[in-house]
C-alpha positions, 0 to 999 in steps of 0.5 A: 566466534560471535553469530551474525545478528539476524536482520531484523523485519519490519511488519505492518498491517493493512485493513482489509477494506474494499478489495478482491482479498477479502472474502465478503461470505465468510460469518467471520467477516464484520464491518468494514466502517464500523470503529470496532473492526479497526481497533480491533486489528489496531490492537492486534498489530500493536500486541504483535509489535507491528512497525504500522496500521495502514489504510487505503484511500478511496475517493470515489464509488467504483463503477463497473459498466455503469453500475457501482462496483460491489466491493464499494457497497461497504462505504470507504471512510476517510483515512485521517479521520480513523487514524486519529481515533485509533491514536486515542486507542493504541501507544505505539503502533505507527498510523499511516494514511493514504492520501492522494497528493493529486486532490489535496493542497499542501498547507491543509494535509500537511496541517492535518498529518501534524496534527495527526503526529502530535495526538499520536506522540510521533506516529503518523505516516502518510501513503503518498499517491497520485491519480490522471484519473477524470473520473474520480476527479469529478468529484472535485472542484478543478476536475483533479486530474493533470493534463498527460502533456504534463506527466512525463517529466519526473523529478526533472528527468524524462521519463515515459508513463503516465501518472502526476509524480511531478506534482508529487514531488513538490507537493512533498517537498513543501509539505516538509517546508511547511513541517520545518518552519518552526525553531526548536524554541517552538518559535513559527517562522512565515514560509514561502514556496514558489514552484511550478504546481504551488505557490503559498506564503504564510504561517504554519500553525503546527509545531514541529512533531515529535518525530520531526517529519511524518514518515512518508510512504509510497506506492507504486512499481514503475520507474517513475514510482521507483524513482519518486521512492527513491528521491522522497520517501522513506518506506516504498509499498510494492508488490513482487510475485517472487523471491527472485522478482523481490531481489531484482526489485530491491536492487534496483530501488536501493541503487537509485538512493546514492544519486540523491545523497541517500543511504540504502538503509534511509528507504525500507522496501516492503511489498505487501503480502498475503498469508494462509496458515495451517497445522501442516503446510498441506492443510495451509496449501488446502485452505488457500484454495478454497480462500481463492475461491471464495475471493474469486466466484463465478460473478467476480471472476467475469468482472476481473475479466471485463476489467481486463478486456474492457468489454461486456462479458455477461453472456460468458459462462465462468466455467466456460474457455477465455473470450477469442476476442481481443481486449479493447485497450480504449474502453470506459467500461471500468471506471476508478479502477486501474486497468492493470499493464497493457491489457493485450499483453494480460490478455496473453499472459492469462491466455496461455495457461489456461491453453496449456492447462485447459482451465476455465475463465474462473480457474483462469482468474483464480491462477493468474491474479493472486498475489505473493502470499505465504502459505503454510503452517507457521513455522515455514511461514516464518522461514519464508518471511526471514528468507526474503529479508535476509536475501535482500528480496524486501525489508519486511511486509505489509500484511494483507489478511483476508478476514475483517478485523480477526485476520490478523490473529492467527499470524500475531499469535503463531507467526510472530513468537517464532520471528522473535524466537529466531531473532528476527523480529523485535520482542518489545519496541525500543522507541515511541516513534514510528521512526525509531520502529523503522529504524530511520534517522530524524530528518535534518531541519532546512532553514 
């Protein structure tokens, strides 16, 4: 009898950038805007043959109780303008940029994602998100926020929450109007979108890309994210603590396709993940914790806890038991970063370990908020990664390495062999688009 064929994995790899990840004090950390740190882990996701090379977005200075978050001395440059770049310095690897569908206008990003598929022979992605954000929205002409009166309808389905998918979603809809409007004979055709958030004519001066579409991702956990995935993208970023968490996720996603005609196959679900390698899985577990400690120091720890509490927490020693104060779920001491959940019910959740546990504020942090990460030497490393896609808790992983631009190297260079050893992962790329590497079908032209 035959063996049954390993499911295969989808890796991708997302620059560091401006985040608690990364660990700022190590002499290996380089710069996070100079070209030479992306090429670097362009190359090695290439070398790895990794799906896609994933930016984030940042369109605004972080603020912490009025001064500007130190993560964001670094610089945030713009995700398109790299992309292109780095599509002059790679072949195959996909090229994915988040772009914020709340502060942009249709015929111009979709113009620019094109241009982007084109110089990359069918490589682009674009990261799909969305802001109510007043304070980031002040950097832009019409204040760039929606009204919250207008949030709660999504995809014509009442829904609770607070983030603009309406908008969103037709803001997607049209840009693939807008990729469809020239023939096969390479012949432009005038469009002309009418909807609640847009209404444009004319023509589109891009011709269809190689991969007919770019790939669209996104990002997010909640039903109306889930849902948003589940209608309009074809790769959903997320974040699951646990194998069993990852399952009850991926079931959920994959059976909201059918009522849009999809196939579960049509949407990959890939969270993104961290991972610590050492020569034993003890050496690994011993290198993490100091990892931990690093991304959370004593001044990091006292921010993540304003964040939550939304207070000023100076006078609160790192070292010393949680405030026996409450959060104040109203506060703007925190500005352009999201306050994650309910902040009384994180409150609650940090409170009791460290009750149980007697930990500190900073051992507190340092427990309650790392996120899913693979830790061990690479051949268990490896096992894990397979256990998860095999048991459908993901489709693959968005790596998210600690270091700027070498933290990637270890995984290429001891994680990967043994994924394409145990055929789970591909040893060369098959296509030249992003598309053919994601295993998706090329998108059916609407005249």
């Amino acid at each position: 009898m035959t063996a049954p064929t390993q499911k295969q994995m989808h890796l991708a790899a997302h620059f560091p950038g401006v985040n608690n990840t990364t660990v700022w004090t190590d002499p290996r950390s380089k710069s996070q805007i100079d070209f030479s740190s992306f090429e670097h882990l362009a190359r090695t996701a290439e070398r790895g043959r990794f799906d896609f090379f994933f930016l984030a977005e940042g369109l605004r200075l972080r603020e912490h109780n009025g001064r500007i978050h130190d993560l964001d001395v670094v610089g945030r440059p713009e995700s398109l303008t790299v992309l292109n770049a780095l599509a002059a310095v790679t072949d195959r690897l996909g090229l994915a940029a988040t772009v914020n569908a709340t502060f942009n206008e249709p015929y111009e990003l979709a113009r620019r994602l094109a241009t982007l598929d084109h110089l990359s022979d069918g490589r682009a992605a674009w990261n799909v998100v969305t802001s109510s954000d007043a304070f980031t929205g002040e950097n832009f002409r019409r204040g760039g926020f929606l009204d919250r009166a207008d949030l709660h309808q999504v995809l014509g389905v009442a829904r609770t929450g607070g983030t603009p998918y309406t908008r969103a979603a037709e803001f997607v809809a049209t840009a693939r109007e807008l990729w469809d409007t020239w023939t096969p004979d390479g012949t432009p055709r005038p469009f002309r979108h009418q909807g609640q958030h847009f209404t444009i004519e004319g023509e589109f001066t891009v011709p269809r890309s190689p991969q007919g579409h770019p790939v669209v991702i996104q990002a997010g956990d909640s039903p109306e994210g889930r849902e948003f995935a589940a209608s309009a993208a074809d790769v959903i970023f997320t974040r699951h603590g646990t194998l069993e968490a990852g399952r009850t996720f991926y079931t959920d996603v994959k059976a909201r396709l059918a009522k849009y005609g999809r196939r579960p196959d049509d949407l990959k679900i890939m969270p993104g993940v961290t991972f610590v390698l050492g020569e034993s899985d003890a050496e690994a577990q011993e290198r993490a914790a100091g990892i931990r400690r690093q991304q959370i120091s004593p001044q990091n720890a006292i921010l993540a806890l304003e964040q939550v509490w939304g207070r000023d927490l100076s006078a609160y020693d790192p070292d010393g038991p949680l405030p026996e104060i409450d959060p104040d779920p109203d506060s703007g001491l925190v500005q352009g970063r999201v306050r994650i959940g309910d902040p009384l019910a994180v409150a609650a959740r940090w409170r009791a370990p460290s009750e149980a546990k007697g930990l500190s504020i900073r051992q507190t942090v340092i427990q309650t908020t790392g996120r899913q990460s693979f830790i061990g030497s690479p051949e268990t490393v490896a096992s894990e990664l397979i256990e998860f896609v095999s048991t459908e808790a993901a489709d693959g992983f968005i790596l998210v390495p600690h270091l700027t631009p070498g933290g990637l190297d270890d995984f290429v260079d001891q994680v990967v062999p043994l994924l394409q050893e145990r055929g789970a992962f591909r040893s060369e790329y098959t296509g030249s688009t992003l598309r053919s590497h994601l295993g998706l079908a090329d998108p059916v032209r609407k005249d």
